[in-house]
matplotlib code that plots the C-alpha trace (Angstrom):
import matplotlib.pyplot as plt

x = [-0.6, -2.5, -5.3, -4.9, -7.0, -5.7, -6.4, -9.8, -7.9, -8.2, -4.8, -2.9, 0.7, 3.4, 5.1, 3.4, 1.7, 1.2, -1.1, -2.9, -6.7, -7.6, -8.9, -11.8, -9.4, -11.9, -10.7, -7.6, -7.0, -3.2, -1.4, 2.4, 5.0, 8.5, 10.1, 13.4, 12.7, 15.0, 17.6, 16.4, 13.9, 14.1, 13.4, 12.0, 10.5, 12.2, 14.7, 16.9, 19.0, 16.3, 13.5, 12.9, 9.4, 7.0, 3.7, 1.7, 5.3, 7.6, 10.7, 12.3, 15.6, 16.4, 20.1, 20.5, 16.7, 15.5, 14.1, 10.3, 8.5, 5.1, 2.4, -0.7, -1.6, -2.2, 0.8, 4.1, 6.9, 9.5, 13.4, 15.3, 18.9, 21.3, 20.1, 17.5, 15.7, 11.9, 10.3, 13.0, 11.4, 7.6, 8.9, 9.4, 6.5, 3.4, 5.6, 7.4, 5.8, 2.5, 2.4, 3.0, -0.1, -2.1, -0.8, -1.2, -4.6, -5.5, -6.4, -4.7, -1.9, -1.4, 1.4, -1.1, -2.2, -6.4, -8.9, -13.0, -15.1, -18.6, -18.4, -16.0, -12.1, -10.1, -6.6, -3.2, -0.7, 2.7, 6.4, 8.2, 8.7, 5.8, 3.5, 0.9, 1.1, 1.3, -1.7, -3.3, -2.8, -3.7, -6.9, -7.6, -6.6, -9.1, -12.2, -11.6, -11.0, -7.9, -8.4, -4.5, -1.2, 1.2, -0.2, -3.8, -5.5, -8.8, -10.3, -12.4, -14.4, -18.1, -20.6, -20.6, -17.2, -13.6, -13.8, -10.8, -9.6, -8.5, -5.3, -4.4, -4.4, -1.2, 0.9, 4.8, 5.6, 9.1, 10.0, 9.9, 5.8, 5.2, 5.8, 4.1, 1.0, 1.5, 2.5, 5.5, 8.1, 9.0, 5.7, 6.5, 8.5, 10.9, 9.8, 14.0, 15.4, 18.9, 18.8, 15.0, 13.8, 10.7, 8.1, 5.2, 1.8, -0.8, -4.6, -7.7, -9.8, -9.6, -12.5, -12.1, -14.6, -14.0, -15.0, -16.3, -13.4, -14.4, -11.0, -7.1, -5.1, -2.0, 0.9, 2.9, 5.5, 5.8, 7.2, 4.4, 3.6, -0.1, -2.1, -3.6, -6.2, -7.0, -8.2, -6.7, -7.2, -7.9, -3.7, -2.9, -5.5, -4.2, -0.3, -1.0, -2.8, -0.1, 3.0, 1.6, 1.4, 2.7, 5.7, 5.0, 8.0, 6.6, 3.9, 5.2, 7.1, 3.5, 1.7, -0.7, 0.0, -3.1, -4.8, -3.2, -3.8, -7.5, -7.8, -5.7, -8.2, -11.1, -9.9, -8.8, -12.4, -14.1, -12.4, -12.4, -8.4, -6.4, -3.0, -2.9, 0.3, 1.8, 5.0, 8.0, 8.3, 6.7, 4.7, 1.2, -0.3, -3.2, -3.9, -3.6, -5.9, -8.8, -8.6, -9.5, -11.7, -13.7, -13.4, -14.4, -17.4, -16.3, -16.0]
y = [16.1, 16.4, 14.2, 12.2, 9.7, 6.9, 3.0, 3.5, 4.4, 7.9, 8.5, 11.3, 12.0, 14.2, 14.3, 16.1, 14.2, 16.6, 14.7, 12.9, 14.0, 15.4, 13.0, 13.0, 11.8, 12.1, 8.6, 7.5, 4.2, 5.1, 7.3, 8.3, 10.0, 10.9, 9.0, 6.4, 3.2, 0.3, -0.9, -4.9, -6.8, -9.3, -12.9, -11.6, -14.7, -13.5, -11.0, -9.8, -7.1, -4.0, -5.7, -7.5, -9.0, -10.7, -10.6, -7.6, -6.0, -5.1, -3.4, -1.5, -0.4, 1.9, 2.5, 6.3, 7.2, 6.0, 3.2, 2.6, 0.9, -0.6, -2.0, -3.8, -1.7, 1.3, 2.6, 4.0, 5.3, 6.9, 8.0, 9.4, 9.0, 12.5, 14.4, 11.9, 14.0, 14.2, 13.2, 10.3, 9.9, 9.3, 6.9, 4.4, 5.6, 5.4, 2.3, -0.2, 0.9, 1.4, -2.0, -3.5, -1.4, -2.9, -6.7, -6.3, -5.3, -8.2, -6.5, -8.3, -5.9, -6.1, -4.2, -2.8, 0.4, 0.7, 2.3, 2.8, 1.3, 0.9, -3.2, -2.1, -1.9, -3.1, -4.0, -4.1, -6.4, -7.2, -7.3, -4.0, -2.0, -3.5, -0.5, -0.9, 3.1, 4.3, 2.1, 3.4, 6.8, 6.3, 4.9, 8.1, 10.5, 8.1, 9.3, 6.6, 7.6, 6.6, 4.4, 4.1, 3.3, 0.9, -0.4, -1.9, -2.7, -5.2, -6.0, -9.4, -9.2, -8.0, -10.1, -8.5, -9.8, -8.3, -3.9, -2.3, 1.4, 4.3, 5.6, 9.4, 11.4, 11.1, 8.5, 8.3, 7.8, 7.6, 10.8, 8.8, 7.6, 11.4, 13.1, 10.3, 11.6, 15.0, 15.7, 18.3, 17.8, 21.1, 21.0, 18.0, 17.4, 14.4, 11.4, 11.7, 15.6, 14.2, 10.3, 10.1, 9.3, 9.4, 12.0, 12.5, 13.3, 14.6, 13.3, 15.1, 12.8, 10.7, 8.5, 8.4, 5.7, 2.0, 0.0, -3.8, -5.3, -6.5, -7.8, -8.4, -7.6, -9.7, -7.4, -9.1, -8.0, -10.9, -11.3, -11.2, -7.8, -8.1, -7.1, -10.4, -10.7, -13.9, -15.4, -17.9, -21.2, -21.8, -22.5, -19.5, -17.2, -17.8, -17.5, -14.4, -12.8, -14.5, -13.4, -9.5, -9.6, -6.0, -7.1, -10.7, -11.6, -9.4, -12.6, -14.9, -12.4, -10.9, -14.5, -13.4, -16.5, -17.9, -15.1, -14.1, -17.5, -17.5, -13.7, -15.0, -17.9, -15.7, -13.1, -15.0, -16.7, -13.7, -11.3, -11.9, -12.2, -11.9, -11.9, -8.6, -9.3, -6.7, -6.0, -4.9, -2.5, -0.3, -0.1, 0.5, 2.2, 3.5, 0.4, -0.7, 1.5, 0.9, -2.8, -2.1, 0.2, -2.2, -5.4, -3.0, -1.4, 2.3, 4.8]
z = [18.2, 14.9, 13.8, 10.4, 8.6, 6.6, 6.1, 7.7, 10.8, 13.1, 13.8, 16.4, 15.7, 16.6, 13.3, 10.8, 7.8, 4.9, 2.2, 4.8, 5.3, 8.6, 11.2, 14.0, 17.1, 20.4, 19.9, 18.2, 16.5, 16.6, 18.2, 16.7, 18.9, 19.6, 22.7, 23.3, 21.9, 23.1, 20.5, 20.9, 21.9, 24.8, 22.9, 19.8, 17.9, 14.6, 13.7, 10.5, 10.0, 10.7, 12.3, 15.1, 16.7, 19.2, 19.0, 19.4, 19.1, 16.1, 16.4, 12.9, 13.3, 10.3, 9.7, 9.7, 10.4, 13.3, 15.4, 15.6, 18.0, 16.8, 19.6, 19.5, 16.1, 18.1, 19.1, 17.2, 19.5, 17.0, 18.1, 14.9, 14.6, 14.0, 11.4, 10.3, 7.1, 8.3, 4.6, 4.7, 8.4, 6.7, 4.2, 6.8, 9.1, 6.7, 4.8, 6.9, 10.4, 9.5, 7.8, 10.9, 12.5, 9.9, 10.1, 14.1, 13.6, 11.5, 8.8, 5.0, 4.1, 0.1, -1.7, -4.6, -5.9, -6.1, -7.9, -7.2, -10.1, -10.3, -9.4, -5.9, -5.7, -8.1, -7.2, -9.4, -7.9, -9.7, -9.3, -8.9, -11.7, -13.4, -13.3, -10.7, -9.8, -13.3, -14.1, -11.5, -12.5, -15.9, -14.6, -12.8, -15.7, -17.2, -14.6, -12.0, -8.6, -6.5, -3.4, -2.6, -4.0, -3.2, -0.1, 0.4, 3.6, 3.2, 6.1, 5.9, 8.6, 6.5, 5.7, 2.0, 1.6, 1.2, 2.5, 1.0, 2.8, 1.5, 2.2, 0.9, -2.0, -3.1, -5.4, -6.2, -10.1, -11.8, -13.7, -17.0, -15.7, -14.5, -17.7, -19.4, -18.0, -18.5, -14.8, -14.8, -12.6, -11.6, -9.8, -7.8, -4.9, -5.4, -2.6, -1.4, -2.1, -2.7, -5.0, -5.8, -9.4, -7.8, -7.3, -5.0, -7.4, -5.7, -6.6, -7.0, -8.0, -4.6, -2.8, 0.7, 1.8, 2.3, -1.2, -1.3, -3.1, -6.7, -8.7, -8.6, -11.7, -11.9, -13.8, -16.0, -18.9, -21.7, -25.0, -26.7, -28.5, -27.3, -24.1, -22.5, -19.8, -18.4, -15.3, -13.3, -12.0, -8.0, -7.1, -8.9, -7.0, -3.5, -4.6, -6.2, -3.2, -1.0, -2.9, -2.8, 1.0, 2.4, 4.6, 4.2, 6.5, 9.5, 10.0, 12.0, 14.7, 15.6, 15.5, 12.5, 9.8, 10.7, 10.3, 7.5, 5.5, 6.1, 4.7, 1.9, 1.3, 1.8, -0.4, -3.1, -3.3, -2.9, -5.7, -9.4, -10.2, -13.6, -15.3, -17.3, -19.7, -21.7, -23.9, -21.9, -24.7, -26.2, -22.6, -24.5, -21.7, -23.4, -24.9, -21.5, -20.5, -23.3, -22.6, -18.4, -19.2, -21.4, -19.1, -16.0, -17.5, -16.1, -12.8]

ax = plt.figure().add_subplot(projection="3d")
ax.plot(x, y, z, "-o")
ax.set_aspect("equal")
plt.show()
């Protein structure tokens, strides 16, 4: 067992993490190990084609990787199929699986990429392929420090509102985003050796501690050649915040749409929240940029 921190979680695992940042785990939030995991669940309350649930348990069962096992929030039991790749492994572990941790622990599980400001977190949300990582990125080449990519965890539980967690000090950008910010890609590991046109970017400029969550950026492309920033009206909020659920379809299985549409409610009155429209081409990312920067008022 190693110890890990991410998502404002100690963790202990048997399979190695490399990016994570080392943990304190006299007492683990989560422990990760290797173990048979059955191939169904007795009466699970919803199922599809690679997951099945009950409350307090979700079963994954990923065709040629491996079936996972996720209890309570606190426990992942892991059996890999033949030859299972161990990066391809940790896609699904600190992805799908570990979004279940987070959704059985109550906390609100949003697909979005953060970044530390001085008001708190700020948050890009949007459909994929809309550019919530390389914005991020470009935030942080801008002096901005990373909170996490792709998947943030806000607990709601805080008197001063919305807490948004750290996860680790790495991102995954397209080639075409990489080189765009001067990352060269014979430096970087693709995030699959063998199909990937993604790569894993390491960041320096990383802020470990849990933020008070300030705004939600909406990413839109529009056919307008102009960058727009506008807020939106009440309805809007909570769809937005709904819509960029992490595993929305996990909720009912484990019993949490309740607690899932108060955070919703709560977040989305809490949190300043915007449509940020730009041209689908040219992508005017420094323009982009300028415009945050300015409605923001800096790192």
């Amino acid at each position: 067992m190693k110890s890990y921190t991410a998502h404002g979680l100690q963790i202990d695992s048997e399979v190695p993490l490399p990016g994570l940042r080392p943990g304190s785990c006299q007492d683990p939030d989560v422990r990760i190990r290797y173990s048979s995991v059955p191939a169904t669940l007795s009466d699970p309350v919803t199922q599809s084609s690679w997951f099945q649930a009950l409350p307090d348990t979700m079963l994954l069962n990923i065709k040629d990787v491996a079936r996972f096992l996720i209890v309570k929030g606190e426990e992942i039991t892991i059996e890999p199929y033949a030859n299972c790749q161990e990066d391809v492994l940790r896609l699904y572990l600190m992805g799908s699986a570990f979004g279940a941790v987070l959704i059985q622990r109550g906390l609100l599980a949003m697909h979005a990429s953060a970044i530390k400001t001085t008001g708190g977190a700020v948050l890009f949300v949007g459909k994929a392929g809309h550019g919530k990582s390389t914005l991020m990125a470009a935030m942080v080449n801008r002096g901005y420090r990373m909170l996490t990519d792709d998947v943030t965890a806000i607990s709601l539980e805080s008197s001063s509102g919305p807490i948004a967690y750290s996860s680790f000090p790495r991102l995954r950008l397209c080639a075409d985003a990489a080189s765009r910010l001067n990352h060269s890609l014979e430096t970087l590991t693709r995030v699959r050796a063998w199909d990937s046109d993604k790569y894993v970017v390491p960041i320096s400029n990383f802020h470990p501690d849990p933020v008070p969550v300030h705004a939600i950026y909406d990413l839109r492309i529009h056919s307008a050649p102009t960058i727009t920033i506008d807020p939106v009206n009440a309805k809007e909020r909570f769809e937005i915040v709904a819509v960029n659920t992490y595993r929305y379809t996990f909720l009912d299985g484990l019993g949490q749409r309740e607690t899932h549409f108060r955070a919703t409610a709560q977040l989305a009155k809490a949190a300043e929240i915007y449509s940020l429209s730009r041209p689908a081409s040219p992508y005017l990312l420094d323009e982009l940029v300028d415009r945050l920067d300015e409605t923001i008022g800096g790192s």
